[in-house]
C-alpha positions as CSV (number, residue, x, y, z in Angstrom):
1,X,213.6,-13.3,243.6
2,X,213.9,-9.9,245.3
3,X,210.7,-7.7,245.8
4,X,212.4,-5.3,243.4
5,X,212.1,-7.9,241.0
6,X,208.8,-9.2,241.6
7,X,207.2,-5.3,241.3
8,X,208.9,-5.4,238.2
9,X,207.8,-8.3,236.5
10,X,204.3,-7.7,237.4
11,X,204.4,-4.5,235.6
12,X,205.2,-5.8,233.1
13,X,203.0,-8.4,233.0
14,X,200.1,-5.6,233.3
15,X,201.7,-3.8,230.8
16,X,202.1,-6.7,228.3
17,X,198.3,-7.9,228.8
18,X,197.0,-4.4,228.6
19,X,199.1,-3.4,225.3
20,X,197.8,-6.7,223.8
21,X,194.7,-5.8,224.6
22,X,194.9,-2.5,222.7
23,X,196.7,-4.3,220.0
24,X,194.0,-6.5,219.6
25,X,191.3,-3.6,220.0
26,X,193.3,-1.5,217.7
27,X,193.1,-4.7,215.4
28,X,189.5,-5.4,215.4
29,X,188.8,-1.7,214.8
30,X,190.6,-1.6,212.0
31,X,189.1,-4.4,210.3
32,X,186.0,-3.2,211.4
33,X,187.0,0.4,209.4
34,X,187.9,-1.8,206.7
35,X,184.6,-3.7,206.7
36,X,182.5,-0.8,206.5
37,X,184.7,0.8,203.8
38,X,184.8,-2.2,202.0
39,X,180.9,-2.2,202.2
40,X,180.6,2.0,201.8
41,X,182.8,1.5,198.5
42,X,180.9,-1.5,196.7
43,X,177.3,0.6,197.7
44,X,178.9,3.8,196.0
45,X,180.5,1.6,193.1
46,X,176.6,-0.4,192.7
47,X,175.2,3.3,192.5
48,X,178.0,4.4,190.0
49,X,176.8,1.1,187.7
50,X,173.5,2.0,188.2
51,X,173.6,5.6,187.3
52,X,176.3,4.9,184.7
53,X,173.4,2.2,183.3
54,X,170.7,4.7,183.8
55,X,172.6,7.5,181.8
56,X,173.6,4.7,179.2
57,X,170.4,3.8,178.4
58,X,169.0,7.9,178.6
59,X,171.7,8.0,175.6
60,X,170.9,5.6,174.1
61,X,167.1,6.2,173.7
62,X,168.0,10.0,172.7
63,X,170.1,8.4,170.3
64,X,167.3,6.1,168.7
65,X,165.0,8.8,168.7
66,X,167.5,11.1,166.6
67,X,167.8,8.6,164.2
68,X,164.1,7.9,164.1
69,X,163.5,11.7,163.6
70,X,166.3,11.5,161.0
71,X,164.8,8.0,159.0
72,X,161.4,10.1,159.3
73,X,162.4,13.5,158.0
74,X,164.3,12.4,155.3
75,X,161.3,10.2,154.3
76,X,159.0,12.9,154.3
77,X,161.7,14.9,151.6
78,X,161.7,12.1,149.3
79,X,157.9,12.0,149.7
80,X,157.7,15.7,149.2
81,X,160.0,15.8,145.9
82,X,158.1,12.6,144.9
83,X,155.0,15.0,145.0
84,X,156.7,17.6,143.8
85,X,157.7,15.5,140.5
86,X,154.2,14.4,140.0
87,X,153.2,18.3,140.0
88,X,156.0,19.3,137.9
89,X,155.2,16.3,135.5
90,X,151.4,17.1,135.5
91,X,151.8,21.0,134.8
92,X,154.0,20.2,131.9
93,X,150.9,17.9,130.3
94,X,148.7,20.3,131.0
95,X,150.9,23.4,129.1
96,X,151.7,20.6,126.0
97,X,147.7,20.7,125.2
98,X,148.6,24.3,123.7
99,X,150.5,22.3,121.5
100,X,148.1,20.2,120.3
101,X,145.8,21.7,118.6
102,X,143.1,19.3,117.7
103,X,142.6,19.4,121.6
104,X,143.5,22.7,122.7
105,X,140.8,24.3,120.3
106,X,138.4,22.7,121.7
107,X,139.2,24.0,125.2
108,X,139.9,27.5,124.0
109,X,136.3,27.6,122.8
110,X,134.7,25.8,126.0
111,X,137.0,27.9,128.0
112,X,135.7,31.1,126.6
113,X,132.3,30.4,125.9
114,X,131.6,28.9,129.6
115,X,133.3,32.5,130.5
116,X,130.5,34.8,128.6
117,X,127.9,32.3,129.9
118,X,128.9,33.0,133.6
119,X,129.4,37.1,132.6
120,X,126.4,37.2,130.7
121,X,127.1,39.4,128.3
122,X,126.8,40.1,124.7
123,X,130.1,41.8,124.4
124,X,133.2,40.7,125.6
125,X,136.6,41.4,125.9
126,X,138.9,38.4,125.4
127,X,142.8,38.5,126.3
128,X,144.7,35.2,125.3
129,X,148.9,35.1,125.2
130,X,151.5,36.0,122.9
131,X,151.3,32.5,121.1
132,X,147.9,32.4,120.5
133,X,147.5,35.5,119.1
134,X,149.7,35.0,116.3
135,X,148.2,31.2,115.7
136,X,145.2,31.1,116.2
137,X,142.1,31.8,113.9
138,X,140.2,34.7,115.9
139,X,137.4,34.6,113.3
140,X,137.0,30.7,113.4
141,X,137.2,31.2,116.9
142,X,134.8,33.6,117.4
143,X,132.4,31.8,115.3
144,X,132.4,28.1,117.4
145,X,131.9,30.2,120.6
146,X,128.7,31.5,119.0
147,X,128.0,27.9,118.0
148,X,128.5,26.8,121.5
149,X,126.4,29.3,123.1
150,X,124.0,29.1,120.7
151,X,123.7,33.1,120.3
152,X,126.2,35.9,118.5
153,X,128.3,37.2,120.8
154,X,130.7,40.3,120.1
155,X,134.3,39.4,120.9
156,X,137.0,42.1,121.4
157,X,140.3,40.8,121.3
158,X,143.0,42.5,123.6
159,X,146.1,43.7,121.9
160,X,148.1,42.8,125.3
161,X,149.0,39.3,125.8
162,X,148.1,36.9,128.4
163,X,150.5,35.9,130.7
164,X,150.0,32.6,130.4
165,X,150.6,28.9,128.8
166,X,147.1,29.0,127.6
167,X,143.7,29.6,127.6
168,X,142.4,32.8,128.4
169,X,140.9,36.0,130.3
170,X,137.3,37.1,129.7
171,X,136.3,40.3,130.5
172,X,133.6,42.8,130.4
173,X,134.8,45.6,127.9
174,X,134.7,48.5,130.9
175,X,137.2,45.5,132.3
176,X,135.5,46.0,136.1
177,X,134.4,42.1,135.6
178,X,136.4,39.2,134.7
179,X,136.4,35.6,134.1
180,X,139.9,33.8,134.1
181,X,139.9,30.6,132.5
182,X,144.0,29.9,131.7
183,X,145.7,26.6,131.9
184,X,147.5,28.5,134.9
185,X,144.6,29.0,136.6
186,X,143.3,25.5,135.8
187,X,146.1,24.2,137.0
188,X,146.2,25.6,140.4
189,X,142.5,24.9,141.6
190,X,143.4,21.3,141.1
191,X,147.2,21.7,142.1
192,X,145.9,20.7,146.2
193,X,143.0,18.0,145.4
194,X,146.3,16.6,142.9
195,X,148.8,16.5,146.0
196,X,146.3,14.7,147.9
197,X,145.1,12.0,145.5
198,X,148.4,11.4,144.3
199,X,150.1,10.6,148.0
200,X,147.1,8.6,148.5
201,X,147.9,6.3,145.1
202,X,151.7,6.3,146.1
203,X,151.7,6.4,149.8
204,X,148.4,4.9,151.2
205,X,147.6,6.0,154.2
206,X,151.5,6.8,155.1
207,X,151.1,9.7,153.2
């Protein structure tokens, strides 16, 4: 082999050893990029799980607590027209005692003559609805309140008529004092101690 050759196949040699070498460096970086994209990308898709569970379960308690609200609110509007029912129900027994006259005559003359007895007076005027007016006996009527207080009493009756479903408004005659005694009236002073005893009996303590 000539020296020509030789130098020549030495290079060669050099040059094959040292581009395997960068072959093989080349090789092992590359699966040492892979590696550590391999391990960057299953980090990132573990956080993407994570937050994707953490966002689930963020919807999915907003969720339950939308329908809880829901379920609660529209318990409380059946509640409240159950209430409202009862109310409805009692005003309409109370204004049906008009009707009944063996009981609402009675409470006519209680109702006025507890009136006068709180006024204290010896005259009196007395303002009762349209109804009444026409029905009822104003002498008889006059007469039992005497009985009940025990004492003659003066009654003026007022030509306007109560708005009302009953009972009636007792008034000095200058009309600067004044008793009101109506079903109405009777009706509302109990209308918020009704409310509450009545979700107590249908409710318990959920009321």
């Amino acid at each position: 082999m000539s020296e020509t050759s030789k130098f020549t196949e030495d290079i060669l040699t050099v040059a094959k050893e040292k581009g395997q070498t960068i072959v093989a460096e080349a090789e092992n970086e590359t699966q040492k990029a892979l590696q550590e994209a391999k391990t960057r990308l299953s980090r990132e898709a573990e956080e993407i799980i994570l937050n994707a569970k953490a966002e689930a379960e963020g919807i999915r308690r907003r969720q339950m607590s939308e329908v809880r609200h829901k379920v609660k609110l529209q318990e409380q509007l059946e509640k409240d027209q159950i209430l409202t029912d009862v109310l409805e129900q009692t005003k309409k027994r109370i204004a049906d005692i008009s009707d009944d006259e063996s009981k609402y005559f009675p409470y006519l003359v209680s109702s006025i003559a507890n009136a006068i007895r709180e006024l204290g007076l010896e005259e009196v005027l007395v303002q009762l609805n349209a109804k009444d007016l026409k029905r009822v006996d104003k002498t008889k009527l006059e007469r039992e309140v005497g009985k009940k207080l025990d004492k003659r009493v003066k009654v003026e009756w007022s030509k306007n008529p109560l708005e009302a479903s009953g009972g009636a408004i007792v008034s000095s005659t200058d009309g600067k004092t004044r008793i009101v005694s109506t079903l109405d009236q009777k009706f509302e002073a109990l209308e918020s101690k009704l409310l509450i005893e009545a979700g107590r009996t249908l409710f318990g303590n959920n009321a």
